[in-house]
C-alpha positions as CSV (number, residue, x, y, z in Angstrom):
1,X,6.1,7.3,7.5
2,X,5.8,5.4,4.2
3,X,2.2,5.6,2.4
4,X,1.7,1.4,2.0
5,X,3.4,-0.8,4.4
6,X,4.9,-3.7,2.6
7,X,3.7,-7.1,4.7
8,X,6.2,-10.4,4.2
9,X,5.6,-13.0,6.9
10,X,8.9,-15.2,5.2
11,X,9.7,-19.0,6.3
12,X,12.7,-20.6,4.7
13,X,12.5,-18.6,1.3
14,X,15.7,-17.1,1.1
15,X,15.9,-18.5,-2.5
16,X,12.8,-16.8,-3.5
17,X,13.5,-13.5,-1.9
18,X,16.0,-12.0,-4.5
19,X,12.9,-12.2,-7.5
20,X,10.2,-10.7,-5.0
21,X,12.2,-8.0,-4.2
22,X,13.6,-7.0,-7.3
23,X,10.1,-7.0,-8.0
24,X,9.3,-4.5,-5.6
25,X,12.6,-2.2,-6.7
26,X,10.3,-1.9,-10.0
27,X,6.8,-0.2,-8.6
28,X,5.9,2.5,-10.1
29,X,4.0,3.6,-6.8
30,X,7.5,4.4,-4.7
31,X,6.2,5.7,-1.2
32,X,6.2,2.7,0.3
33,X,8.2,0.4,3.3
34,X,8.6,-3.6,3.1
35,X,8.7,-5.3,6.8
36,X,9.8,-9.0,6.8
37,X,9.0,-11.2,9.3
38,X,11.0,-14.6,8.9
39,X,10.7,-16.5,12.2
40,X,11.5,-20.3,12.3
41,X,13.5,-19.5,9.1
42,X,16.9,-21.4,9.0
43,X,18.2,-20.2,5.6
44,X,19.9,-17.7,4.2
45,X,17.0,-15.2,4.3
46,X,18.4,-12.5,7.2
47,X,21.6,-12.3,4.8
48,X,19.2,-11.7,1.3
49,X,17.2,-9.1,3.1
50,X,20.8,-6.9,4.2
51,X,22.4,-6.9,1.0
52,X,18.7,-5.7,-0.4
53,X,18.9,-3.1,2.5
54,X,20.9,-0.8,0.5
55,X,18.7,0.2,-2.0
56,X,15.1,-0.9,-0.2
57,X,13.2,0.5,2.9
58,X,13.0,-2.9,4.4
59,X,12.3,-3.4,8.0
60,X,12.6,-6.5,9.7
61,X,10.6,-8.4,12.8
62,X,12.9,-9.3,15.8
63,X,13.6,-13.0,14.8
64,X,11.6,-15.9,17.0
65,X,12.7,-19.1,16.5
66,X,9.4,-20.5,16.1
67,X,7.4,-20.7,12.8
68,X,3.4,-20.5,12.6
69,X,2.0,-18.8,9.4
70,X,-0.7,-16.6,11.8
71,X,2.0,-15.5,14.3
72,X,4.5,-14.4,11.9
73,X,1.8,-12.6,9.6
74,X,0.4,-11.2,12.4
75,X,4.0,-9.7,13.8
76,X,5.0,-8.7,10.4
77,X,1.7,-6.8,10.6
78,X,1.9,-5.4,14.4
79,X,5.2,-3.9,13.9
80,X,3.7,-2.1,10.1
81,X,1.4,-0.7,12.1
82,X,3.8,0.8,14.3
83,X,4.7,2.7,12.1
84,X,1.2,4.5,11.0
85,X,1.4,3.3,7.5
86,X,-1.8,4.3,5.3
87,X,-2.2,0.9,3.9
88,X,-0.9,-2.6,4.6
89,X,-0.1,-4.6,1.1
90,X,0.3,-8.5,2.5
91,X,2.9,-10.3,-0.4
92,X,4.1,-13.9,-0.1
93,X,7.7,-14.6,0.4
94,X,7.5,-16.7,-2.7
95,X,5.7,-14.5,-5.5
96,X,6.6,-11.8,-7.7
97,X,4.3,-8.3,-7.9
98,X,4.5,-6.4,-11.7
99,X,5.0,-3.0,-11.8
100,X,1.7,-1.2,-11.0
101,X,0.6,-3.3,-8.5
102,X,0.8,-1.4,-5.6
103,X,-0.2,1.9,-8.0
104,X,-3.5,-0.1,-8.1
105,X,-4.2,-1.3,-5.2
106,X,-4.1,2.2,-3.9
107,X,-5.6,3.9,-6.8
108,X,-8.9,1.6,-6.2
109,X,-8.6,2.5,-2.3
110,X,-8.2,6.3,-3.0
111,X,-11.5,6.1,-5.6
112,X,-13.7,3.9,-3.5
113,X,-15.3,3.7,-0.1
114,X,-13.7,-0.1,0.7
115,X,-11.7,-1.4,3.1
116,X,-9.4,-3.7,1.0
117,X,-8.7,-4.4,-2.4
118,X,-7.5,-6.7,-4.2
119,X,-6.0,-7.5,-7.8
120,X,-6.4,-10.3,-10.1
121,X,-3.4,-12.8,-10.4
122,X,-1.8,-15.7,-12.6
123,X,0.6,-18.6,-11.8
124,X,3.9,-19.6,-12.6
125,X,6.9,-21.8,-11.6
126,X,5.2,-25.2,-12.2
127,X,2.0,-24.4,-13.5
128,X,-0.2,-21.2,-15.9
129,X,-3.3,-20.0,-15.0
130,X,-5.7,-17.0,-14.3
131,X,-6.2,-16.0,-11.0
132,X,-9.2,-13.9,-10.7
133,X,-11.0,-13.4,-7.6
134,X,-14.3,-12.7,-7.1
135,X,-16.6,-11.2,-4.0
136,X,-18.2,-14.1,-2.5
137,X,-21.3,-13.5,0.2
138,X,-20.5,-14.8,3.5
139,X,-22.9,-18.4,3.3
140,X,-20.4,-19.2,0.6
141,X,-17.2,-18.0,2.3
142,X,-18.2,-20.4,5.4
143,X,-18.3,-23.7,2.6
144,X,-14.5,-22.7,1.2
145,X,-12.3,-19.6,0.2
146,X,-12.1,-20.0,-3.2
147,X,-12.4,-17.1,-4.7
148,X,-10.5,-14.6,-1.9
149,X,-6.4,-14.9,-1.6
150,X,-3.5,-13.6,0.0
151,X,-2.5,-10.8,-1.6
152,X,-4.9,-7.9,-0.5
153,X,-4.2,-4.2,0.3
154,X,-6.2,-3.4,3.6
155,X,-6.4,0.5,4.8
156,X,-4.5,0.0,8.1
157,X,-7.3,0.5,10.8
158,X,-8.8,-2.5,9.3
159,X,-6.0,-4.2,10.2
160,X,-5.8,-2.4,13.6
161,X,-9.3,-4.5,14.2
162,X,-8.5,-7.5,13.2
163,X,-5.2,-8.7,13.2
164,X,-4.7,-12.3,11.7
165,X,-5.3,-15.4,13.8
166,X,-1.7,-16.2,15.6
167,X,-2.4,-19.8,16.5
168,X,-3.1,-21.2,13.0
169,X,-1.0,-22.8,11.0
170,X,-3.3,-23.4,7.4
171,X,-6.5,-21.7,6.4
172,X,-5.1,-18.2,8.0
173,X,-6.3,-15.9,5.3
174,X,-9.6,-17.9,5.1
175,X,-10.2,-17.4,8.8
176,X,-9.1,-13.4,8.2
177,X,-11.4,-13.1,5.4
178,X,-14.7,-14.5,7.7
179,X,-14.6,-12.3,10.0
180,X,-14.2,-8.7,7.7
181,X,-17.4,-10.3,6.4
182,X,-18.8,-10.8,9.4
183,X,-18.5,-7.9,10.5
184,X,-19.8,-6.2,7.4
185,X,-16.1,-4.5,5.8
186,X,-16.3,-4.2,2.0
187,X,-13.8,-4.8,-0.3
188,X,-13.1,-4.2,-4.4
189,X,-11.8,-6.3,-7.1
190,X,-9.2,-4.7,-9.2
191,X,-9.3,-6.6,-12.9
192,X,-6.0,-6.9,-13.5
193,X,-3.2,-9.8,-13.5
194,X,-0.7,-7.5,-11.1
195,X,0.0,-10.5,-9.1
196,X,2.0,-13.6,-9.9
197,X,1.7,-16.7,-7.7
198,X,4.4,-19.2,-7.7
199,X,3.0,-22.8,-8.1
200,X,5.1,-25.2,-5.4
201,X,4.7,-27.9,-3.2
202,X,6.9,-26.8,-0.7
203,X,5.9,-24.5,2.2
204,X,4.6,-24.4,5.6
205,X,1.1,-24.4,4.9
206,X,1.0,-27.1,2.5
207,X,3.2,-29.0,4.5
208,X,0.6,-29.3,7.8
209,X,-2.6,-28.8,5.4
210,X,-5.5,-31.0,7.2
211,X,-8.6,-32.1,5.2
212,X,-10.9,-29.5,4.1
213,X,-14.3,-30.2,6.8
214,X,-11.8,-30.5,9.4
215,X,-9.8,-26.8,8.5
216,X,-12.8,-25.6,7.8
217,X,-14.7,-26.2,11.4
218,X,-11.2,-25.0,12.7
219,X,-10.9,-21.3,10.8
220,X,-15.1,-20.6,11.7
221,X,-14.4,-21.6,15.7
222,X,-11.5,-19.9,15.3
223,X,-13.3,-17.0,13.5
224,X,-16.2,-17.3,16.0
225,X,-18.5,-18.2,13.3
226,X,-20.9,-21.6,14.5
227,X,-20.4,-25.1,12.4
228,X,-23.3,-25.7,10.2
């Protein structure tokens, strides 16, 4: 059993995957396992992830042919969890993690009574930027999730809780994020640009992204949270 549990829920990023995971091969945190799930995914990405098999602990999901960004996060999840992992670090298929980024997520973890943590980040491919998120309260996380994103560390009995939403395709990390705080889980900000978030227009989510009232009444019924 690995410490952290590497989460990749991949779709069509074979040409991505090389850069992410050479990324990983440089942690300085090294007990750790990725597990890639990469249903619907019609590239090259089962043949990336087995020539990376050699020198990372990478499990993969059981391919399904169909792709929806909450079923294949939450089945990348599920089957980390399987495996009793300490933590579950979620990545994106299509972003690059610096060296002590999983050394801080679970430094923060081990110092503090939270159930997640997060680090700052910074964009690249396309266009610069700080990324630095920032605790909202729960009124403002029901308006928009601006200032949450995708790439928290979550002690794995959160997880065990509440698994993300399989039947949404956008706003999946919003809906996720709703009902932690709901529920009244606590998380920490770690200030420090560990993560690197690839600026495209070309992925799943963006491709079936629906106007903001409209995904937003859909994560809080989805979330169980009322409309206001």
């Amino acid at each position: 059993m690995s410490r952290v549990a590497v989460c990749i829920a991949s779709y069509n990023s074979a040409r991505y995957l090389d850069l992410l995971l050479d990324s990983l091969m440089q942690q300085t945190l090294r007990d750790f396992t990725v597990y890639v799930c990469y249903d619907g995914s019609t590239d090259d990405t089962a043949k990336i992830i087995e020539g990376w098999q050699e020198v990372l602990p990478i499990v993969t999901v059981e391919y399904e042919p169909v792709a929806r960004v909450g079923l294949n996060k939450r089945r990348v999840v599920a089957r980390a969890l399987a495996d009793r992992p300490e933590y579950v670090q979620m990545i994106d298929a299509d972003d690059v993690v610096l060296p002590r980024f999983l050394e801080a997520g679970v430094e923060r973890l081990d110092q503090e009574d939270a159930d997640w943590a997060i680090t700052w980040g910074e964009l690249f491919d396309g266009r610069t930027g700080y990324i630095h998120s920032q605790m909202p309260t729960l009124e403002e996380l029901q308006q928009n999730n601006n200032k949450l994103h995708a790439w928290a560390m979550f002690r794995a009995e959160v997880l065990e809780h509440h698994n993300f939403a399989e039947g949404l395709a956008s706003g999946v990390d919003w809906e996720l994020w709703l009902r932690l705080f709901r529920d009244g889980y606590t998380g920490a900000i770690v200030e420090d640009e560990l993560y690197q978030k690839r600026w495209h227009e070309r992925s799943i989510t963006v491709s079936d992204r629906m106007g903001h009232e409209a995904l937003r009444r859909t994560v809080l019924e989805t979330a169980g949270l009322d409309v206001p």
